[in-house]
Steps between C-alpha positions, in 0.01 A plus 500: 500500500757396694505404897731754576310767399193356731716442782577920490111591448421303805765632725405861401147409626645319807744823592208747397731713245779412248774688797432261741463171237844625325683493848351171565587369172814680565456647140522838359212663519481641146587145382197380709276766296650404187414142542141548639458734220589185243241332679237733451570516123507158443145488672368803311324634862710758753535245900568794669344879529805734598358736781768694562754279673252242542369199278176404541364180298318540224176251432751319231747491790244362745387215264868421451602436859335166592649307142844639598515422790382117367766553251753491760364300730565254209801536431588487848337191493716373225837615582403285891373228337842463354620572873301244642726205317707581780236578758330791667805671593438864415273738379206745640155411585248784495216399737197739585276470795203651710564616864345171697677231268783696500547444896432110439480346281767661356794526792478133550577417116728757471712363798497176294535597194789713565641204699523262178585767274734725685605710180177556346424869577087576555297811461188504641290806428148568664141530356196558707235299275444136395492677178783642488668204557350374201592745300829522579595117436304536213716744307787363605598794730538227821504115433369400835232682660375408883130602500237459785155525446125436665459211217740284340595660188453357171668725203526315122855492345656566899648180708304548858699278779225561827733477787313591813221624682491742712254572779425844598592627853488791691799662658429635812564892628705456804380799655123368461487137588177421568496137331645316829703177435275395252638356121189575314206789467249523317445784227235689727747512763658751307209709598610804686880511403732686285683353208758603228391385233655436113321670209200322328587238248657285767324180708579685821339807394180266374486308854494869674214647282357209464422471881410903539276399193343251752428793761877392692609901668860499379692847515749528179742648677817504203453417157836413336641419138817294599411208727855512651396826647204277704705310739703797633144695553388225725814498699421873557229450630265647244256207411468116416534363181383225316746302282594178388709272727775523284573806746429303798897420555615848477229606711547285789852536486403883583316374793152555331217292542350304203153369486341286274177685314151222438358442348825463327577664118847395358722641251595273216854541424687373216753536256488598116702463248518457107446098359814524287833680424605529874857577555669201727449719809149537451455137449708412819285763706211288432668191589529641843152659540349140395680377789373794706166388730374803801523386849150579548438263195312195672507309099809498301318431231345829450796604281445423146558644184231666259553627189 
């Protein structure tokens, strides 16, 4: 089995269909069949059911995607390690993040990453779970992975750099202040207001039905998937919201009010990543995030490394 011939299986999956892989690949098409079709034989199982003019994995095909991907994460790996004699000049970096880090952390080490390594090109996709973060780093589909959850996370075989903590705050409806020029509330202050609110899995969504669980009257006004949909509800006027203060910035910049939420619950952010066989511009990511500490950090120190 050659690398070539995993490097066309994944970008069929990628482009959903061999059309749209071949033009990416800027192949033939029929020489993309032929070759995935050599694949298949030399594994003995079909990758793909042909639906018509769609390919859908088969369970062989499933089980195949997280070692090829490792397989070329590898050898991209390799062919920048040999790269790297000469310095992190080049390359890609695929990066994946949830919606909170991905506002800071992330922006902040981007900024200087990008200003040390002008020529390294990043792709940052999104995931909405701590564990899909995991997952992702794990098979190799993203080497660095920006995860925030209510507890440090501890995952064997995954390199876990905490960076931050992040206190939860609520951003204020403008059309509905009723908090004064105060910086804090309590959670029972929520009593009697409106909020849009992320779906259940998060720490926001916990501090929310945690306090109705506690007899607090809040009014679920909006309950939305994509937490970049949150901050433009509350500038309409539709509700508060609780989020991290990672949003705090962006917020206030909109003229919204932010309050601190006690007693406080933070969101443990930090970044993943695999112990070995990172490409140069992994490695030089990490460099910066160790010298990353939040403003709202009162100890340095908090940033270590586990894994």
């Amino acid at each position: 089995m050659d690398t070539r011939k995993l490097k066309y299986f994944l970008a069929v999956v990628d482009h959903d269909g061999f059309n749209r892989a071949a033009e990416h690949l800027l192949i033939a098409q029929p020489s993309l069949s032929q070759t995935i079709a050599g694949l298949e034989k030399e594994l003995g199982v079909p990758l793909f059911h042909r639906i018509g003019r769609r390919a859908v994995l088969s369970e062989a095909g499933r089980e195949l995607v997280g070692p090829a991907r490792l397989v070329m994460r590898n050898l991209d790996a390799a062919q920048s390690a040999v790269r790297a004699l000469q310095g992190v000049r080049s390359g890609r970096l695929d990066i994946v993040s949830m919606p909170s880090p991905g506002i800071e952390p992330l922006t902040s080490l981007i900024a200087s990453f990008t200003e040390l390594h002008p020529s390294v090109r990043l792709n940052v996709s999104a995931a909405f779970t701590p564990e899909e973060v995991i997952e992702s780093v794990r098979t190799g589909s993203t080497e660095i992975g920006l995860a925030g959850s209510p507890n440090p996370i501890r995952v064997p075989g995954v390199q876990v750099l905490e960076l931050e903590r992040q206190p939860l705050i609520l951003i204020v409806n403008p059309k509905a202040d009723t908090f004064g020029s105060t910086e804090s509330i309590r959670r029972e202050d929520l009593g009697g207001h409106r909020l849009v609110v992320s779906q259940r899995g998060s720490l926001m969504r916990w501090l929310v039905d945690d306090a109705m669980a506690r007899g607090v009257e809040i009014e679920i006004v909006v309950e939305v998937a994509h937490r970049t949909s949150i901050l433009p509800l509350v500038l309409a006027g539709v509700g508060h919201a609780v989020m991290p203060a990672a949003w705090a910035p962006t917020a206030r910049k909109a003229g919204l009010q932010t309050l601190l939420i006690e007693p406080v619950s933070h969101l443990d952010v930090a970044i993943l990543s695999r112990k070995e066989d990172l490409t140069p511009a992994a490695r030089a990511f990490l460099k910066v995030a160790e010298q990353h500490v939040a403003p709202e950090s009162d100890d340095p120190g908090w940033i270590r490394l586990i894994g």
